[in-house]
C-alpha positions in Angstrom: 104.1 115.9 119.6 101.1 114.3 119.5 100.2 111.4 116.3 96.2 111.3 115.6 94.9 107.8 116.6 93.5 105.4 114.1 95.0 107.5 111.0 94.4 106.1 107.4 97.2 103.7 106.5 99.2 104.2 102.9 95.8 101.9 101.1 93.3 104.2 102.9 92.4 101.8 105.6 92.5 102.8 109.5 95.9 101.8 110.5 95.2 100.4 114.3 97.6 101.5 117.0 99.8 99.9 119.8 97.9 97.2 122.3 94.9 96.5 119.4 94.4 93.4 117.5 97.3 92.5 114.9 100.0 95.5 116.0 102.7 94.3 117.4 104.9 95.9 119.7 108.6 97.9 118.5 110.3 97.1 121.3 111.3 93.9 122.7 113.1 92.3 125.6 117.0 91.4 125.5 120.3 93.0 125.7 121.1 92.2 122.0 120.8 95.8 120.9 122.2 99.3 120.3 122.4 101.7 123.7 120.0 104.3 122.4 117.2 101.2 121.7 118.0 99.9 125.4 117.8 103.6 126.6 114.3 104.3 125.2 113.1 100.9 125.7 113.8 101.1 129.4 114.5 104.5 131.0 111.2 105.9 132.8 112.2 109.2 131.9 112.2 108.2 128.3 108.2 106.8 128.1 107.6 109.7 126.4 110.0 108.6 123.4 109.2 105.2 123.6 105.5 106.3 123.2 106.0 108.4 120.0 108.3 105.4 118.6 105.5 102.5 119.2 103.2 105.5 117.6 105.1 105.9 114.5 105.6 101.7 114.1 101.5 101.4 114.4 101.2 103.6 111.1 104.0 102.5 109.7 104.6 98.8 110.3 106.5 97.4 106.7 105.0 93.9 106.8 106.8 93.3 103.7 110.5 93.4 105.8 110.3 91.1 108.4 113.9 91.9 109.6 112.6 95.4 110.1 112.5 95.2 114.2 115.5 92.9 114.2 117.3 95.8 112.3 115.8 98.2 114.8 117.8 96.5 117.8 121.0 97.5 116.4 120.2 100.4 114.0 117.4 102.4 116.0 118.2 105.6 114.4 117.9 104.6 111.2 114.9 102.9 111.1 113.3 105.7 113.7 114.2 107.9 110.8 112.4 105.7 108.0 109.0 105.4 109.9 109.2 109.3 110.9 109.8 110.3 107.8 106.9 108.5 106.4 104.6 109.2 108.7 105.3 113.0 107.7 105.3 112.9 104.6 101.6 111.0 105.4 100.7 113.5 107.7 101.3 116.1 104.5 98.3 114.3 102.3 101.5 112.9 99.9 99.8 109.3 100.3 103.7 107.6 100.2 103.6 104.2 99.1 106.2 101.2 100.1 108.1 99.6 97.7 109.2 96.3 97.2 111.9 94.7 98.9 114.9 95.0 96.9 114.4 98.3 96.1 114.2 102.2 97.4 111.9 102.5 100.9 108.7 104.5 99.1 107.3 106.4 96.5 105.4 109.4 96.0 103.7 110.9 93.3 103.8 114.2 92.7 101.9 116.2 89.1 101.8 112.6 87.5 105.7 111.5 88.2 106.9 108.9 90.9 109.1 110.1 92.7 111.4 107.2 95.0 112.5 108.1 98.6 115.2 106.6 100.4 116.2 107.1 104.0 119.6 107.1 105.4 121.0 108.4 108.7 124.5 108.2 108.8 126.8 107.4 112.0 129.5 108.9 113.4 131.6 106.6 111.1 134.6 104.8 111.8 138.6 105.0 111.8 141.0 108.7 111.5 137.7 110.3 110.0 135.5 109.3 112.5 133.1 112.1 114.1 134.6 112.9 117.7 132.2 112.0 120.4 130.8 114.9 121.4 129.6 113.2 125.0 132.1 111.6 126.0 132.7 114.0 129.2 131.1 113.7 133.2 127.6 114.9 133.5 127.1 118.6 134.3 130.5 118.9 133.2 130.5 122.3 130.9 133.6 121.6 128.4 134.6 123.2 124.7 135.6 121.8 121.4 135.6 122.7 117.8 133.4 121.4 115.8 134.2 118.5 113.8 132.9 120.2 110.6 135.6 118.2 108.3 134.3 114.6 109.6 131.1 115.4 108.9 131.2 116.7 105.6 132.8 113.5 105.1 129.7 112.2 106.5 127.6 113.4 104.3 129.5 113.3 101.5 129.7 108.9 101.9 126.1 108.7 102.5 125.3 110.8 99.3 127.6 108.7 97.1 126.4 105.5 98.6 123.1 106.3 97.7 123.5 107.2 94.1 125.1 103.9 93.6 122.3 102.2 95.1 120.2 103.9 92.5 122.1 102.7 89.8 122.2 99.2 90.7 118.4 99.4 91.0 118.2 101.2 87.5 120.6 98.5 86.2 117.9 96.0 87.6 114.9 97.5 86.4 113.7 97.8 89.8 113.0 102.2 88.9 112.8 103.7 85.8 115.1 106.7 84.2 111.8 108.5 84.0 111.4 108.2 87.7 112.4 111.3 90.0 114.9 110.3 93.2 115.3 111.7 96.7 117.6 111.4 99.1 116.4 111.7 102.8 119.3 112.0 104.8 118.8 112.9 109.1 122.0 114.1 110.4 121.6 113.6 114.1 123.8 110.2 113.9 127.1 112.1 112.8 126.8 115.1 115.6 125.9 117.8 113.0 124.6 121.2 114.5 122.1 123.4 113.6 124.4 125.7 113.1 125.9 128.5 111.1 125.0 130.7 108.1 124.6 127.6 105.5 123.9 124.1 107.6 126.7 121.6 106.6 124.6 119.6 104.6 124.6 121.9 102.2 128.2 122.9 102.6 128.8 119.1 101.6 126.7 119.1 98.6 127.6 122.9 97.0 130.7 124.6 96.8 130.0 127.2 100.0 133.2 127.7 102.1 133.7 130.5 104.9 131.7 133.5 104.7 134.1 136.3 103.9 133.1 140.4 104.7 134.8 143.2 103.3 135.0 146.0 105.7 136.0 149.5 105.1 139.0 150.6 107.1 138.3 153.8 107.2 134.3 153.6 108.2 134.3 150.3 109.8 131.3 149.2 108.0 130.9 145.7 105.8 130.8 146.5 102.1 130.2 143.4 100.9 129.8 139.5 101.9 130.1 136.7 99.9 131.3 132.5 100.9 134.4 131.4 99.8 134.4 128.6 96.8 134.9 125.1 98.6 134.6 122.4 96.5 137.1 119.4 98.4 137.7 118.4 101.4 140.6 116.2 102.7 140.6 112.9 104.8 143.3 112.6 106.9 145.4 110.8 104.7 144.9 113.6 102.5 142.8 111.6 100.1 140.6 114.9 98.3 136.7 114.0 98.0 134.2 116.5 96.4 131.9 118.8 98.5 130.0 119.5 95.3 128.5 116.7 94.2 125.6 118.1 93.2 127.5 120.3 90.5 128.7 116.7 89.1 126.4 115.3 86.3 126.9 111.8 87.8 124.7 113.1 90.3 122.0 114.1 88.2 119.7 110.8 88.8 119.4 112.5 92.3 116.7 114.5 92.0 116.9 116.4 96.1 118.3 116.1 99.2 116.0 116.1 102.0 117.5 116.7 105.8 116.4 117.1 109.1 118.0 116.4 112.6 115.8 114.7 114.2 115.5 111.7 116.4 112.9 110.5 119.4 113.8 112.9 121.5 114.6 115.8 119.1 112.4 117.4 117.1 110.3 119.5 116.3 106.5 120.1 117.6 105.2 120.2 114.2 105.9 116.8 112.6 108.7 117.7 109.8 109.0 120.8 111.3 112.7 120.9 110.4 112.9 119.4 107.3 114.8 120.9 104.5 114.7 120.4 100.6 117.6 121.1 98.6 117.0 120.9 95.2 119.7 119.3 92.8 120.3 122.1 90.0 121.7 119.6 87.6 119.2 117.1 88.1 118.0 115.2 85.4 114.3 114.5 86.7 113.3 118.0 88.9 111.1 118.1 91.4 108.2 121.2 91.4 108.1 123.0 93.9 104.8 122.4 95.2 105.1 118.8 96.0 107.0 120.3 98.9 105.7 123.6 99.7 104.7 122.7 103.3 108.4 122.6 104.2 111.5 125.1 103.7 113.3 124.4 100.0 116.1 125.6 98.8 117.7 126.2 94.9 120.9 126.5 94.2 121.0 129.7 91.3 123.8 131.8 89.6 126.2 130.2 92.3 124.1 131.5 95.4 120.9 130.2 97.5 117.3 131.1 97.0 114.9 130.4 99.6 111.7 129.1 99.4 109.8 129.3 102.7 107.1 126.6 103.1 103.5 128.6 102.1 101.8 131.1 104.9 105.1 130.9 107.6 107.2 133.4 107.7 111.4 133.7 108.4 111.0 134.0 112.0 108.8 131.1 111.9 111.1 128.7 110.2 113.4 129.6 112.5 111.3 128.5 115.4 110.3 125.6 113.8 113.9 124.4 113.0 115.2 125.0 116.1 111.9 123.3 118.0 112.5 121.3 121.1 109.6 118.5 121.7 
């Protein structure tokens, strides 16, 4: 994937890259960091990710956070997700704008309305409900293993929650405005999730989708009808129940969409937001159109099933390719 050099910053001026006057450098020296930052910063075979994260800081570079690097050392996901997903959303003409400190990462606006984004990239968590490790095995060593769709529900389902309270408190504060629309931009790399299945877990988190279901006939052998399961809980291991359709729950309605992708520094694909996803909150109480995303794949939630809205001139197959898109 390749950035464009010297490309306008969020006021419209040339946004100078890596090694020119005034841009500091992401990485720094020192063990004091998370193995993923030390990995990038100093495995040769990972220059190519180091390059494309010194890329995204030159155009994004949040001078108003100076703990933003520090952060980085011990939270590189995260904040690789935050500067990626701005620098999409850049790369898309949606001129996103920083906010202040104490409040929501950006803002767009979209037919007149701001609309606030705020990143999160959950981790594997900790404790019973933790996500298994899914590399913890030798090398070359081909193994097995269900996949942990339970803990990462519950994944999801925290990092949801945790960010609807956050909009409160800043509501509460004055900070955003009722008025103001509200998305969630959540990568699920950090918790193991798969690109996988008939409905991505995201969604199966945040709408009540359980297992697809066919009817066959017995007699002909041929499906008569399909249809998923309603699935609204799921359990922690202490059997404590916790919604997996919280975006049927009018507390929920100050979120106006989930965003998701899967990306990280060494995942993704070619095309910058290649994978992301918009699902749009049917009980929201500030909606989002539809054309302030139309360059990526959104989905509605109607009469209790999916409708697809493929980002403008690609077609199935091509959303396909683009989701599943190796670098």
């Amino acid at each position: 994937m390749t950035l464009p050099q010297n490309a306008p910053s969020s006021d419209g001026s040339a946004t100078p890259m890596v090694g020119q006057p005034g841009v500091q450098a992401f990485f720094r020296p020192g063990d004091d960091c998370c193995p993923g930052y030390k990995n990038v910063r100093d495995l040769p075979r990972c220059q190519p990710y180091r390059e494309l994260v010194e890329a995204l800081w030159a155009r994004y570079q949040p001078s108003q956070d100076p703990h933003f690097l520090t952060d980085a050392r011990h939270h590189f996901l995260q904040r690789f997700w935050e500067m990626y997903l701005f620098v999409t959303l850049q790369e898309q003409g949606m001129n996103p704008q920083k906010g202040q400190a104490l409040g929501p990462d950006f803002y767009l606006e979209i037919e007149g309305r701001r609309f606030w984004v705020e990143a999160i990239a959950p981790d594997a968590g900790q404790g019973e409900d933790r996500v298994p490790d899914l590399w913890d095995h030798p090398a070359g060593e081909a193994f097995g293993m269900d996949v942990p769709k339970r803990e990462i529900l519950l994944r999801y389902t925290n990092a949801l929650a945790a960010k609807r309270d956050k909009w409160l408190g800043w509501l509460a504060r004055g900070v955003v405005e009722s008025t103001d629309g509200y998305l969630v931009a959540i990568d699920g790399r950090g918790c193991n999730d798969f690109l996988d299945g008939v409905i991505p877990l995201f969604i199966e988190a945040f709408l009540p989708f359980g297992h697809l279901t066919l009817l066959i006939n017995k007699n002909t052998g041929k499906t008569e009808d399909r249809y998923f399961q309603h699935s609204d809980t799921v359990h922690k291991r202490n059997q404590a129940p916790v919604s997996t359709a919280p975006l049927l729950d009018e507390s929920y309605a100050p979120v106006t969409a989930v965003l998701h992708s899967l990306v990280d520094c060494g995942n993704h694909p070619e095309a910058l937001g290649g994978d992301f996803v918009v699902l749009h909150n049917p009980k929201a109480s500030v909606r989002l159109p539809d054309s302030g995303f139309s360059w990526c794949l959104q989905q509605h939630f109607v009469d209790d099933h999916l409708e697809s809205l493929r980002p403008i001139g690609v077609t199935e197959n091509e959303v396909i390719e683009r989701q599943e898109g190796e670098p």
